[in-house]
Kinemage of the C-alpha trace (Angstrom):
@kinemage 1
@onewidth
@group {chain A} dominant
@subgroup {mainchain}
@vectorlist {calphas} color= white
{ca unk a 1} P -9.120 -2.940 -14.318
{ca unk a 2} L -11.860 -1.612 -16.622
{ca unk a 3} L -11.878 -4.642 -18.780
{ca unk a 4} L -12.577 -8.486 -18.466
{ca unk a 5} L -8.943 -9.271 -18.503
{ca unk a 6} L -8.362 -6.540 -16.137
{ca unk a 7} L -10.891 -8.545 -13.584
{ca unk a 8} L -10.262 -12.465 -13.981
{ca unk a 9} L -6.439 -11.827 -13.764
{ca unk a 10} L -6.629 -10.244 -10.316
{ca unk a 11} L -9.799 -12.405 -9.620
{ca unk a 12} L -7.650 -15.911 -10.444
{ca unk a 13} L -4.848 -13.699 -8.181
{ca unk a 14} L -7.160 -13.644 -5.408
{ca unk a 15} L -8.924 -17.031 -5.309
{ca unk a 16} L -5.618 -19.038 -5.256
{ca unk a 17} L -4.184 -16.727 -2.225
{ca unk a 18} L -7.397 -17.728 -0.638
{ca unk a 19} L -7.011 -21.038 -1.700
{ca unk a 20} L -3.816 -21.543 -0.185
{ca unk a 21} L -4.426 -19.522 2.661
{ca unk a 22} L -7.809 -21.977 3.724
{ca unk a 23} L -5.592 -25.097 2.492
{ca unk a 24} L -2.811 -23.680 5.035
{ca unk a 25} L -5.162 -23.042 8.071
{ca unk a 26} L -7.273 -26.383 7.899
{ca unk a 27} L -3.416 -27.832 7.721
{ca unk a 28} L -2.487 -26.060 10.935
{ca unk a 29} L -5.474 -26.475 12.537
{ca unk a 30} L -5.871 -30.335 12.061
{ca unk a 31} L -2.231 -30.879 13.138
{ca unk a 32} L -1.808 -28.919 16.162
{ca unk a 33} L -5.392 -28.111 17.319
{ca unk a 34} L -4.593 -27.175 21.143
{ca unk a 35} L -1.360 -24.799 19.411
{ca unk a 36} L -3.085 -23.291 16.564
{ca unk a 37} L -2.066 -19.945 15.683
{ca unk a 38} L -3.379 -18.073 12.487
{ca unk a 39} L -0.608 -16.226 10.033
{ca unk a 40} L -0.894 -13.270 8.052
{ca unk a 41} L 0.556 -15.430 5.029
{ca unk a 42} L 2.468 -18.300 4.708
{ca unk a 43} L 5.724 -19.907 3.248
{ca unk a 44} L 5.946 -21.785 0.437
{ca unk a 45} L 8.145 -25.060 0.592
{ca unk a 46} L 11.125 -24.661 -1.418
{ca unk a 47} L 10.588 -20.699 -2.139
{ca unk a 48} L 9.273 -19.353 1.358
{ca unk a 49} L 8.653 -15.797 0.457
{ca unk a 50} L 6.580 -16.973 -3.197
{ca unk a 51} L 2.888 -15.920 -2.237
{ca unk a 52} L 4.494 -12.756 -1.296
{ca unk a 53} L 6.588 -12.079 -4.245
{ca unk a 54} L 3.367 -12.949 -6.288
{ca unk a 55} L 1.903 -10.169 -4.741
{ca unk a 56} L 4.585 -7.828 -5.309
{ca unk a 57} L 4.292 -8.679 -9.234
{ca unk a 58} L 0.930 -8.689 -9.765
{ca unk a 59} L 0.515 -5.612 -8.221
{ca unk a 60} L 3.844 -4.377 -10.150
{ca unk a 61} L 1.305 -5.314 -13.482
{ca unk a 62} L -1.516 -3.793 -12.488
{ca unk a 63} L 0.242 -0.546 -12.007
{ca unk a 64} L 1.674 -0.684 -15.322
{ca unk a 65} L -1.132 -1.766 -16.947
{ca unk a 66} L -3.381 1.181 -15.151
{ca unk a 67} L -0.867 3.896 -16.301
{ca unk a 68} L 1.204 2.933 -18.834
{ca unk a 69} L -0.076 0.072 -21.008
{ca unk a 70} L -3.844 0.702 -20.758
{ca unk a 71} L -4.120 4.131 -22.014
{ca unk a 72} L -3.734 5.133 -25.711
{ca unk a 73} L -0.625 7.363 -25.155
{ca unk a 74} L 1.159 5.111 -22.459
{ca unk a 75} L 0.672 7.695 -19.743
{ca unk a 76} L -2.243 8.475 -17.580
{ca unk a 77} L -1.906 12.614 -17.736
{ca unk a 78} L -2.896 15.445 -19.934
{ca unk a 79} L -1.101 17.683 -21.785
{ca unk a 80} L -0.853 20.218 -19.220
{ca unk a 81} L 0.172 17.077 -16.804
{ca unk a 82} L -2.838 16.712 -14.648
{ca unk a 83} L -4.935 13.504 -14.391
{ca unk a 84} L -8.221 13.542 -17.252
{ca unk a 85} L -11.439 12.731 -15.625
{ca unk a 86} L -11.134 9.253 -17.935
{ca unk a 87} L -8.159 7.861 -16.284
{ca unk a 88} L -9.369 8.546 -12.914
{ca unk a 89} L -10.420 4.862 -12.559
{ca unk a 90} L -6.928 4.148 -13.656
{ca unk a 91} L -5.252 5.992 -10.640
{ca unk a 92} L -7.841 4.408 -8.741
{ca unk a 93} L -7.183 0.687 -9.387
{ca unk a 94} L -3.879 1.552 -9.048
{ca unk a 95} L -3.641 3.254 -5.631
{ca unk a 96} L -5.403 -0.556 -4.395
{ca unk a 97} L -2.392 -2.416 -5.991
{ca unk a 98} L 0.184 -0.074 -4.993
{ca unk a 99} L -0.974 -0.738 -1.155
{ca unk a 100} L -0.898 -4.503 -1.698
{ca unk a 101} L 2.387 -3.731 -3.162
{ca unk a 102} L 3.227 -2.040 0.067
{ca unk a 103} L 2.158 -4.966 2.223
{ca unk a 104} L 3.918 -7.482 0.494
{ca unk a 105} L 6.933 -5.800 0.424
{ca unk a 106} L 7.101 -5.272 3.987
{ca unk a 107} L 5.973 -8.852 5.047
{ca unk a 108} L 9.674 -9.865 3.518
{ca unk a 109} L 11.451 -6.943 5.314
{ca unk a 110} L 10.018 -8.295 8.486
{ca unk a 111} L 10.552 -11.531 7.457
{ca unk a 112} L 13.942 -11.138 6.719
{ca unk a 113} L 14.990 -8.476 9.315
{ca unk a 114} L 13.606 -10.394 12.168
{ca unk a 115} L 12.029 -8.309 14.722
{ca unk a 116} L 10.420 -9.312 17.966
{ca unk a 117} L 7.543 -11.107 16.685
{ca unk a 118} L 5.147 -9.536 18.874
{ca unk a 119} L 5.523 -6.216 17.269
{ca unk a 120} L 6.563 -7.801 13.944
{ca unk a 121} L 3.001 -10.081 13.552
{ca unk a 122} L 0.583 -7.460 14.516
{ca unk a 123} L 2.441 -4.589 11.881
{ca unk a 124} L 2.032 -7.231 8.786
{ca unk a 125} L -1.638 -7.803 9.438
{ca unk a 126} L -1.966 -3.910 10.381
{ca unk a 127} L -0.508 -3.634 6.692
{ca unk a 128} L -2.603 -6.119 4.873
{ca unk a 129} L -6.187 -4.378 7.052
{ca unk a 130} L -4.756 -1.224 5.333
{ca unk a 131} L -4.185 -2.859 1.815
{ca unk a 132} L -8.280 -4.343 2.448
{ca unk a 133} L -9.197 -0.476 3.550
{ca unk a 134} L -7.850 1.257 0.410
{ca unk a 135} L -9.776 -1.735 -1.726
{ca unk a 136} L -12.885 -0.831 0.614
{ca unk a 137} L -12.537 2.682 0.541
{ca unk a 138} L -12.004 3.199 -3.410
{ca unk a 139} L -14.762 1.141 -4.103
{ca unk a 140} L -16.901 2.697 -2.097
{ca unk a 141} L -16.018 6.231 -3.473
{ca unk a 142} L -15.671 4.558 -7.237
{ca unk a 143} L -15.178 7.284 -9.871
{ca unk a 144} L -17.189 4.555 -12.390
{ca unk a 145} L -20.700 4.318 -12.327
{ca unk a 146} L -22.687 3.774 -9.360
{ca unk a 147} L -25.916 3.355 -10.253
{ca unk a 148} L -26.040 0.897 -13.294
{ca unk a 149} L -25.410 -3.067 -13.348
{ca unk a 150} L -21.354 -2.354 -12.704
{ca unk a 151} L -22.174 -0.270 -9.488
{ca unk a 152} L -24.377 -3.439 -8.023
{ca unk a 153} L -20.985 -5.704 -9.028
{ca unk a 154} L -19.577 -3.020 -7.004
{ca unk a 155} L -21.549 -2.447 -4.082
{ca unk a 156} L -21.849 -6.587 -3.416
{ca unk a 157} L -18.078 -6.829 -3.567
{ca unk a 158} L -17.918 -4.178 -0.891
{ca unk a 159} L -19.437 -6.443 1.604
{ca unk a 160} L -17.122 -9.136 0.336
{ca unk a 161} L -13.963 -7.122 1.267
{ca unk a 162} L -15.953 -5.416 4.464
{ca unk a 163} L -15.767 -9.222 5.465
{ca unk a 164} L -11.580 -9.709 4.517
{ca unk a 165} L -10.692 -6.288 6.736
{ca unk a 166} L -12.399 -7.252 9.490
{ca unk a 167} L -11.288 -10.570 10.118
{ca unk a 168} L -7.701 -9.453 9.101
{ca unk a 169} L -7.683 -6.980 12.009
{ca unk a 170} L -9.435 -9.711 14.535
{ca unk a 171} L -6.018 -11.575 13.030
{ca unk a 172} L -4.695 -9.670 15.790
{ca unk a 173} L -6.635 -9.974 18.720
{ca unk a 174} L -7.525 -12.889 17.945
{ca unk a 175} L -4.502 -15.165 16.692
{ca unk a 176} L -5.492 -18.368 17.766
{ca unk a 177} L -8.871 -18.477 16.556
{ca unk a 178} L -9.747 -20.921 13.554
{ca unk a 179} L -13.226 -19.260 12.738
{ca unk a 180} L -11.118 -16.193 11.781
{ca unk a 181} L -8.780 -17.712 9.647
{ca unk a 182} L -10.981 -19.893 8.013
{ca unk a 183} L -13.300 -17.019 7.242
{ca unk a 184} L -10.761 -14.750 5.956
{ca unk a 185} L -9.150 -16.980 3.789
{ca unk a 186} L -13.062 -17.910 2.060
{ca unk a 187} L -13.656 -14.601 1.917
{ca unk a 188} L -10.455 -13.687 0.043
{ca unk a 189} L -11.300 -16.424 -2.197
{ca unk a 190} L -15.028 -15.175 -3.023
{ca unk a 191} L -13.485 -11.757 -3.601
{ca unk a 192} L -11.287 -13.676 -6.873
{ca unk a 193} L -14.448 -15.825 -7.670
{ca unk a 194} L -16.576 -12.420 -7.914
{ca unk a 195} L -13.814 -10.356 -10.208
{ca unk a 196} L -13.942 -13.385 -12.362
{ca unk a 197} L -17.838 -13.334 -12.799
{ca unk a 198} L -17.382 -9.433 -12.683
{ca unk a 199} L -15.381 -9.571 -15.671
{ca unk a 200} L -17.186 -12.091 -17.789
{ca unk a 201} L -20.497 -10.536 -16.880
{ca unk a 202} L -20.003 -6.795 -17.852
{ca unk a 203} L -17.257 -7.861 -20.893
{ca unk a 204} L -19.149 -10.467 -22.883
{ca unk a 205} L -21.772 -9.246 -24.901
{ca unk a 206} L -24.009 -12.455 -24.807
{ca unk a 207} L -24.221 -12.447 -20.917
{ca unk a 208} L -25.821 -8.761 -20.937
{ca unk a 209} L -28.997 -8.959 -19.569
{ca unk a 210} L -32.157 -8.316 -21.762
{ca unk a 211} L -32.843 -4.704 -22.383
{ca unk a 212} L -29.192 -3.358 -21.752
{ca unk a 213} L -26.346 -3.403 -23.819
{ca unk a 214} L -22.721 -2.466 -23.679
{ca unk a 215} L -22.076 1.177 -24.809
{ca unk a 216} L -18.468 3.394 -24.786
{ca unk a 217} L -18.445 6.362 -22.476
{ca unk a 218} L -14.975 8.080 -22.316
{ca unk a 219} L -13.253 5.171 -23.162
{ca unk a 220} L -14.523 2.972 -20.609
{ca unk a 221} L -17.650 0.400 -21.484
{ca unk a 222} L -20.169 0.343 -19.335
{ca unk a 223} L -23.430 -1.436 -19.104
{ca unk a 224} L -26.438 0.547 -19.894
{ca unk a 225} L -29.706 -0.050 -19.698
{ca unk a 226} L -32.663 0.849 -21.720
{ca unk a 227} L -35.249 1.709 -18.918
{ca unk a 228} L -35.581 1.327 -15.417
{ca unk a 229} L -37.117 -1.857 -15.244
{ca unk a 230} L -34.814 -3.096 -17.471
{ca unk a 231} L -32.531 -1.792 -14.888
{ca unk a 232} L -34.058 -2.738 -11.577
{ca unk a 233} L -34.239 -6.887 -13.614
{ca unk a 234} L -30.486 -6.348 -14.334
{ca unk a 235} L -29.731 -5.418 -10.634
{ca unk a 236} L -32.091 -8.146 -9.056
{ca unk a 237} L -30.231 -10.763 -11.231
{ca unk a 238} L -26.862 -9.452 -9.932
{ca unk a 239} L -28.022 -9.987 -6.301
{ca unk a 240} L -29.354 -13.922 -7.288
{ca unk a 241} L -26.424 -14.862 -8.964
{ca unk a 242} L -24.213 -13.511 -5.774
{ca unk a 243} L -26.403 -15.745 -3.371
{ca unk a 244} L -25.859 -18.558 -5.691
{ca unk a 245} L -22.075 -17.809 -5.620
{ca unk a 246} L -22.276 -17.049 -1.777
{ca unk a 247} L -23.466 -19.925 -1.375
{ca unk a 248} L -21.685 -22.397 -3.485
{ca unk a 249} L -18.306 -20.838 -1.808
{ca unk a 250} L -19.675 -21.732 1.715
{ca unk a 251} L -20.361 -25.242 0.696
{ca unk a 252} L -17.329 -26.307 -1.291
{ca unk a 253} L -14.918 -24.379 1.574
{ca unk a 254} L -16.696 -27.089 4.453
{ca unk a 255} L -16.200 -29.659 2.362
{ca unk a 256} L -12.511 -28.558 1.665
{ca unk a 257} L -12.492 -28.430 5.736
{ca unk a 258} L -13.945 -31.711 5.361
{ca unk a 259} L -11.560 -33.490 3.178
{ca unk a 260} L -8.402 -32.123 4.094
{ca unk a 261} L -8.973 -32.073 8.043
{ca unk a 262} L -9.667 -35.690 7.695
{ca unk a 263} L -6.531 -36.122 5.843
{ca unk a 264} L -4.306 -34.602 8.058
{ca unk a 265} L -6.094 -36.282 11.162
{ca unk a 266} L -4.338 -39.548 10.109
{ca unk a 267} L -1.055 -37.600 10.343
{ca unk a 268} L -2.105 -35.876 13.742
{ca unk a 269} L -2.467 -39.428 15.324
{ca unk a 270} L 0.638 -40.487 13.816
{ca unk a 271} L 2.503 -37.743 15.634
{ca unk a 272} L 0.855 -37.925 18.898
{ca unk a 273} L 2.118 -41.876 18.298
{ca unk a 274} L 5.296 -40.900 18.398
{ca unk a 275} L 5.050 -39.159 21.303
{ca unk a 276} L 4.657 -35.724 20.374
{ca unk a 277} L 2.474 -33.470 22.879
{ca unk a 278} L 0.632 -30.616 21.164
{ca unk a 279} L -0.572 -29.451 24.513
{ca unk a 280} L 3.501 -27.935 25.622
{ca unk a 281} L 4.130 -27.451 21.185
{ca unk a 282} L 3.309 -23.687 20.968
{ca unk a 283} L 3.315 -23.888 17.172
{ca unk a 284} L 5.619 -21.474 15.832
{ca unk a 285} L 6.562 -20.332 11.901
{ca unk a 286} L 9.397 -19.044 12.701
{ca unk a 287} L 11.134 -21.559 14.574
{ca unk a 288} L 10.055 -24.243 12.096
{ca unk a 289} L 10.879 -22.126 8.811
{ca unk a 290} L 14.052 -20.777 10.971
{ca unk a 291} L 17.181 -20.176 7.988
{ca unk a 292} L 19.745 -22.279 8.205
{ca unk a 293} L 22.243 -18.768 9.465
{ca unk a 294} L 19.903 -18.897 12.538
{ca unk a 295} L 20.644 -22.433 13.104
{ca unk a 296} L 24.133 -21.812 12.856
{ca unk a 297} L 24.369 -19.485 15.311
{ca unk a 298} L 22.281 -21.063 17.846
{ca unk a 299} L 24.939 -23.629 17.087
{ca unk a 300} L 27.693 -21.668 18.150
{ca unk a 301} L 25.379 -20.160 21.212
{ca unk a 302} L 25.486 -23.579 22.403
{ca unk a 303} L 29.312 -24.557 21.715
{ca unk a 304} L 30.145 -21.301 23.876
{ca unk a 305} L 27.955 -22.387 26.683
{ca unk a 306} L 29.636 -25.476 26.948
């Protein structure tokens, strides 16, 4: 992850899961209002397991990359196998993907083994907090610099994530609230939109600021600065270019709200035309995205009854 591609590809990865996720919850919401209920991910209309599976291979790549493409010799370990203090990031950025991995993975089991959904719903977000609590947690405890430009990138995308766990785990107490959804789903976004500017911003010489340069410290470039208030300039313009981001994210996410709630309004009237009552629909994703094996066998339920 120690490069600019190794930012904006995960970034881009996490801005259009956030996309879809806030397109996806403004849908819900605007449709069924009275019924809403907020999902830890959702399916995709001709491939319903496809933001899950693009999970699952980006965080297949980043492992690879991390250990096996990234470093010089293909492999992350000395000669005497143990891990070099220069590939430490590497296990690190890999230990975050290889939870993600882990929650993707088992959303589809549960998805596809079917268990009571009150104990199935609860376990995915539980695994998607954890997947937000590794991110936290190895950024936090970053073998990379701390105290240069990187470690402000750093310690302002902390707060970003601080922001994704804790609404994920209020997923579950709290399943029915919009205010959550909506502000995981922005927040998930902001985390891509940051990695991006992460990326560009430590990676491209011309956007150094003035008085620090790029230099090569155990194979890793880092951002260095020349004297402290060189250094202190460098961190302040971190912080102003996150408010500007912060808040350029809030305002184009209300006017998404904006556009598509207004959209889908039209088609809320239409249904409540047609005599549909969203106060006795308890919106459910399972029974509307139900396979067509369930359907048969509710099929034959019914035949037998008869």
């Amino acid at each position: 992850m120690g490069t600019l591609i190794g930012h904006v590809a995960p970034g881009f990865g996490f801005l259009l899961i956030g996309l879809w996720h806030l397109f996806n919850h403004i849908k819900l919401f605007s449709l069924h209002p009275k019924s809403y209920r907020s999902l830890p991910w959702f399916p995709f209309p001709k491939l319903r397991h496809l933001e899950l599976l693009l999970i699952a291979i980006g965080s297949c790549i980043s492992i690879a990359m991390e250990l096996f493409i990234g470093p010089e010799s293909h492999q992350p370990l000395d000669h005497d196998h143990t891990i070099p203090s220069n590939h430490l990031h590497n296990f690190e950025h890999a230990s975050i993907s290889l939870t993600f991995l882990l929650y993707s993975a088992f959303a589809v089991i549960f998805d596809l083994a079917r268990p009571a959904r009150p104990a199935a719903e609860p376990l995915t977000i539980l695994t998607a907090s954890a997947a937000f609590a590794q991110q936290l947690f190895l950024f936090h405890l970053h073998s990379s610099d701390h105290m240069g430009v990187e470690g402000q990138y750093h310690s302002l995308l902390q707060l970003v994530i601080a922001v994704s766990l804790i609404t994920t785990i209020m997923g579950i107490s709290h399943p029915r609230s919009f205010a959550v959804g909506f502000t995981r789903s922005t927040s998930i976004a902001l985390q891509g939109i940051w990695f991006v500017v992460m990326g560009y911003a430590l990676w491209t010489p011309g956007l150094i600021p003035k008085g620090c340069f790029m230099n090569q410290e155990e194979g890793h470039t880092v951002v260095r600065c020349r004297s402290e208030e060189a250094l202190q300039r460098a961190k302040s313009l971190v912080n102003i270019e996150f408010s500007w981001i912060l808040a350029a994210v809030v305002a184009s996410s209300l006017l998404f709200y904006l556009v598509f709630s207004r959209r889908y309004a039209v088609e809320a009237e239409y249904l409540k035309a047609g005599g549909e009552d969203d106060e006795s629909e308890d919106f459910d994703l399972e029974s509307e995205k139900r396979s067509f094996v369930s359907l048969e066998r509710e099929m034959r339920n019914i035949d037998l009854e008869r």
